[in-house]
N, C-alpha and C positions, 0 to 999 in steps of 0.2 A: 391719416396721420402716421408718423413712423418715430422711434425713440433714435434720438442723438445725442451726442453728449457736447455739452455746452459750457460755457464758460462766461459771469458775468460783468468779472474786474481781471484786470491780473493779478497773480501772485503763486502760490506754490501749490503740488497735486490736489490738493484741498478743494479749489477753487472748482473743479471738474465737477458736473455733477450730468445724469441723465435726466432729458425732460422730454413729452410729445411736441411735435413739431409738423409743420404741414410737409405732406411728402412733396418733390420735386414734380414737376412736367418738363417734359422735353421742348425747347427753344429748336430754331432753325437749326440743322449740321448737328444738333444734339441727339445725345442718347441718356435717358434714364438708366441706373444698372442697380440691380437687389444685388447687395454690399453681400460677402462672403466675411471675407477677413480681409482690413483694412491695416496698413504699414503703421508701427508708431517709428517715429524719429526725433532724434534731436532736435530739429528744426520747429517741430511742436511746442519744444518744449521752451523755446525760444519767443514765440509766438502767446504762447501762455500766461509766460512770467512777464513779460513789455519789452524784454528786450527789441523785436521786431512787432512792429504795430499790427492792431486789428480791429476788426470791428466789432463793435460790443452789442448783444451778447455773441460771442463767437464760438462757432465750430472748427476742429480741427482737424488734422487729415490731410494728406497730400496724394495718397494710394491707395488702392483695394482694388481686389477683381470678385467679381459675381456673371451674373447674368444678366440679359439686356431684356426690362421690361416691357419698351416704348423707346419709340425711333422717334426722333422731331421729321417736320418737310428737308427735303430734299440730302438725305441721310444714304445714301448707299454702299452696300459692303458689309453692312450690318444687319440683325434681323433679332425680333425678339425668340427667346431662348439661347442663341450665341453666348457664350461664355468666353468676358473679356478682361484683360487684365489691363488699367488707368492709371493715370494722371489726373483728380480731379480737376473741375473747374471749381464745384464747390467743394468743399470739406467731406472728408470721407466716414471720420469717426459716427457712422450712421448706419443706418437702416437700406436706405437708400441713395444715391448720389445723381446729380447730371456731370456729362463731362463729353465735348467732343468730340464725336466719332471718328477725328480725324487722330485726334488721340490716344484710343486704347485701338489697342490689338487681342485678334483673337486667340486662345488659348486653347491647346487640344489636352484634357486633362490626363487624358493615356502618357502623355507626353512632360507634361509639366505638372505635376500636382499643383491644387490650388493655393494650398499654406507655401509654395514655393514662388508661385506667380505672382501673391500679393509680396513676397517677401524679397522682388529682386529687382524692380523699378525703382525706385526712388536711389537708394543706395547705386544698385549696379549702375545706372545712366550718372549718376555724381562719379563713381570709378573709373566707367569707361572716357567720361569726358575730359576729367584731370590727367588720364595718362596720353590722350590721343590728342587735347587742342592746350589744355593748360600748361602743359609740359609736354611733347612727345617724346616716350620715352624710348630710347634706343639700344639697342645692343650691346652691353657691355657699359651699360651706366650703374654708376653707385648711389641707391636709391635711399633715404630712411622713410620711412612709415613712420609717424609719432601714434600710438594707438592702435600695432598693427594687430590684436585681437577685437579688436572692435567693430561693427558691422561695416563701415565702411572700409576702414583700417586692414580687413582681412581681404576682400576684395581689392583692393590697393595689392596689396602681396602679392594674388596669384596673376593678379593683369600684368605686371610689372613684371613678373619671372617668365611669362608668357610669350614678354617682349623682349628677353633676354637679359636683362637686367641682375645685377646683385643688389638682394636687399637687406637691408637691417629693418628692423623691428623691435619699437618699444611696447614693453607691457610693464602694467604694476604686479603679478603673480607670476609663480612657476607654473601655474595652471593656465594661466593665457598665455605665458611664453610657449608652452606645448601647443598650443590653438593656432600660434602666431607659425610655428615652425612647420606644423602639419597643413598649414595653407603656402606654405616653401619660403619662409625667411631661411636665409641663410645666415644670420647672425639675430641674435635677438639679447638687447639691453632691459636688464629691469630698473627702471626710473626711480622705482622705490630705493634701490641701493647703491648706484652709480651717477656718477656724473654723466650727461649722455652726453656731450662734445666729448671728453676727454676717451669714453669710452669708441664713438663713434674712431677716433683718429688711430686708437689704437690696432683698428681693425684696417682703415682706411686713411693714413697720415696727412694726406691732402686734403681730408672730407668730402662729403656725397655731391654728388651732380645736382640734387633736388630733394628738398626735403617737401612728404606732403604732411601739414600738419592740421589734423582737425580737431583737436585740444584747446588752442587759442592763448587763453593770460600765461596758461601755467606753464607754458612750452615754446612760447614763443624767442626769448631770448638763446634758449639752446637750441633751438634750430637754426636761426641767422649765424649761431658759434659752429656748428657742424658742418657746414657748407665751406665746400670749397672756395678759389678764385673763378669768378664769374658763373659760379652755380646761382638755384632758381629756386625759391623759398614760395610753395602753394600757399597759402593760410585759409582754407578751406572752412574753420565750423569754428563755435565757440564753447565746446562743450565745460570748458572753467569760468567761463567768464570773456567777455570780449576782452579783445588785443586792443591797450590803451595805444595815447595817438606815439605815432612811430616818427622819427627824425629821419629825414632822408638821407643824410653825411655820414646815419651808419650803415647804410650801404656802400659808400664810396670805397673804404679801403681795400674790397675786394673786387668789387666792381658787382655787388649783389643785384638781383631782379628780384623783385617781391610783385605778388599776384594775392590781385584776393576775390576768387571768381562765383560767379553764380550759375547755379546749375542750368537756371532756366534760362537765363540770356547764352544758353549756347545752344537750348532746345526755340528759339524764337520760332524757325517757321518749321511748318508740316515737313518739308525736306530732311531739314536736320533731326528733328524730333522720329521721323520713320528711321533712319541712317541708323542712329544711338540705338534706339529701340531693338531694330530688328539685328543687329548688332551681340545685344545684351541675352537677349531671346534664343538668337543661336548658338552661343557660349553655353546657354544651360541645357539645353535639349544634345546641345553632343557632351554634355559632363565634363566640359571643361571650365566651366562656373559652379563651382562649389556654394548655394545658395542653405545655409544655416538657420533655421527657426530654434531659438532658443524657450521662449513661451508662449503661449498663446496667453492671453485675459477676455475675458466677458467684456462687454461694453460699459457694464457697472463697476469694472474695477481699473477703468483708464487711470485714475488715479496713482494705482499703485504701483500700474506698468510704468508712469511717468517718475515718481520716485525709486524706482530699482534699476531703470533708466540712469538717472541722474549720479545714482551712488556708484556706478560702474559695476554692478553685481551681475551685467551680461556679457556675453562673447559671442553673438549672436543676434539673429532678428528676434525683437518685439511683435507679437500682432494683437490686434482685438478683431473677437467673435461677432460677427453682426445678427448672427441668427436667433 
């Protein structure tokens, strides 16, 4: 048996509780892995409440790295002891996880500490792939970030300056706008006090080439206002609330693109999913990925990670301790 944390209806952090649960065995191409510290995200939190379906009672988790307990048949490149950083197949908020070994990579912990490794997949692969297929971003483009001290929001920044790019950056504090600058905004809007098109134009009269916005209700109309002619609107997360239904004809007058992409349909096969990976992997190991843990939590207070989450009280990764 191993403790997870579970969930038996939707609704708010409440709903999370820890219970025993049978531990995993490894499938074909599978590897079991003793969970270290597991990612919390947004997208959890999504998953939790009903906005994205599950199944009841559900587990949740999308990442964590540990150790490799058990290798399923025909598994190699892997070995028990290896220390690897995932993708689940199942839910990670756990003890233990399965997840294909074609999936996780190994992690040299000289090289990547672990609260680093569980803390730069989920996010960093969502960053690297919005700036290189959702959008490619190019040299010399005016970029905004809605949320850019936010985990993913902050990665968004330094990839994008990376690639040459001018970016703006919205925060609700002077305390994230510092977070958002020291990951290289070069301009930064606080949302709380400004209009952000009007602010956005003053900087950039035309507006930006690409807004990426992982906000959703609350931000979505000032981002289609911020955009240029023939600029490209991401719509990436719904951290307020989904984006109700959209009219096409308000794109016409500038000739707008709207995307609203999924991480994992552009990790579909082993190719693309090593490519992003090892991508994301070698950005942190030469310190050119700045990966931020803001808290760690125990596995008995997912709860409260999930509501300090939701209130925007981080600038930073979330994790839980599986130990």
């Amino acid at each position: 048996m191993m403790r997870a944390v579970q969930f038996e209806r939707p609704g708010g952090p409440e709903v999370l509780q820890v219970v025993d649960v049978p531990r995993p065995t490894a499938g074909p191409g599978e590897v079991v892995v003793r969970n270290r510290y597991a990612g919390v995200n947004f997208i959890d939190t999504y998953y939790r409440s009903g906005v994205y379906e599950s199944q009841l009672p559900g587990t949740l988790g999308e990442e964590a790295v540990g150790e490799v307990v058990e290798t399923g048949e025909g598994v190699d490149g892997l070995k028990a002891g290896d220390t690897v950083a995932y993708l689940g197949k199942q839910r990670t908020y756990a003890q233990y996880a399965t997840t294909l070994a074609a999936r996780a990579v190994r992690i040299d912990p000289a090289k990547i500490p672990l609260e680093t490794a569980a803390a730069m997949l989920l996010q960093g692969l969502t960053a690297h792939t919005l700036v290189t297929r959702a959008y490619a971003v190019r040299p010399g483009d005016w970029v905004l970030v809605q949320a850019g001290a936010g985990g993913t929001g902050r990665l968004l920044v330094q990839l994008c300056k990376q690639l040459g790019a001018r970016v703006i950056a919205t925060t609700s504090t002077e305390e994230k706008a510092e977070v958002a600058r020291c990951a290289g905004a070069d301009h930064v809007i606080k949302y709380s006090e400004e209009d952000v098109p009007e602010a956005v134009r003053r900087v950039v009269a035309e507006g930006v080439h690409v807004v990426y916005d992982g906000v959703g209700a609350a931000t979505f109309d000032g981002s289609l206002a911020a955009l240029r002619r023939e600029g490209s609107m991401v719509s990436f997360g719904n951290a307020s609330g989904a984006v109700p239904p959209v009219r096409l004809f308000d794109l016409t007058p500038k000739n707008l693109r709207l995307l609203r992409p999924s991480l994992f349909s552009y990790l579909v096969t082993d190719e693309e999913y090593q490519r992003h990976l090892s991508a994301v992997v070698a950005l942190v190991e030469e310190r050119k990925l700045d990966i931020q843990v803001f808290k760690t939590y125990r596995l008995e207070d997912a709860a409260q990670a999930h509501a300090d989450l939701q209130a925007r009280k981080t600038t930073g990764k979330l994790l839980l301790s599986a130990d």
